[in-house]
C-alpha positions, 0 to 999 in steps of 0.5 A, a space after each residue: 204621929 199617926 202612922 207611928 201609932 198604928 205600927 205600935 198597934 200592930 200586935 193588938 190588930 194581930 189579935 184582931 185579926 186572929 179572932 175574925 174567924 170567929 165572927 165571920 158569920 156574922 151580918 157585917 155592914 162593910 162602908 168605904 169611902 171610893 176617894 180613901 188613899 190607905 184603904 183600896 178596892 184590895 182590902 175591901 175584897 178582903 173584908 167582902 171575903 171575911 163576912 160571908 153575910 154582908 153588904 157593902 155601902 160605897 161612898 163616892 166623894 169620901 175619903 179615908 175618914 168617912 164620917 167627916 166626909 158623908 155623914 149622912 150616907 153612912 146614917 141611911 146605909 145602916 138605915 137601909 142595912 137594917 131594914 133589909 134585915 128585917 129591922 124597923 129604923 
């Protein structure tokens, strides 16, 4: 079901698509999990590619759904993420 219902999804991550140019300015916390099937180092460089101004956590030992599996390396990534950005936790 899953699959079908990303292929049913497709003109809305076409919109979405065409609007990153808009945001690509924008500070981006990029968080993948190193074990994710679907999602690769390719499509990571893309999203690196996309956000000019971004830091990317990587999160061994997680798979494709990544706040099941490292919960609480996701929390200090954004923790880290904003105190390097000057923002107080």
């Amino acid at each position: 079901m899953f699959p079908r219902e990303i292929v049913g999804s497709r003109t809305f991550l076409a919109e979405v698509e065409r609007g990153l140019e808009a945001v690509h300015d924008r500070p981006a916390l990029l968080v993948q999990g190193t074990k994710d099937v679907a999602f690769r180092a390719p499509q990571r460089r893309r999203w690196e590619q996309q956000f000019e101004d971004h830091r990317t956590a990587l999160l061994d030992d997680a798979g494709h759904y990544i706040q099941e599996d490292a919960a609480d390396e996701i929390v200090a990534a954004i923790i880290e993420w904003h105190k390097r950005r000057g923002h107080h936790a």
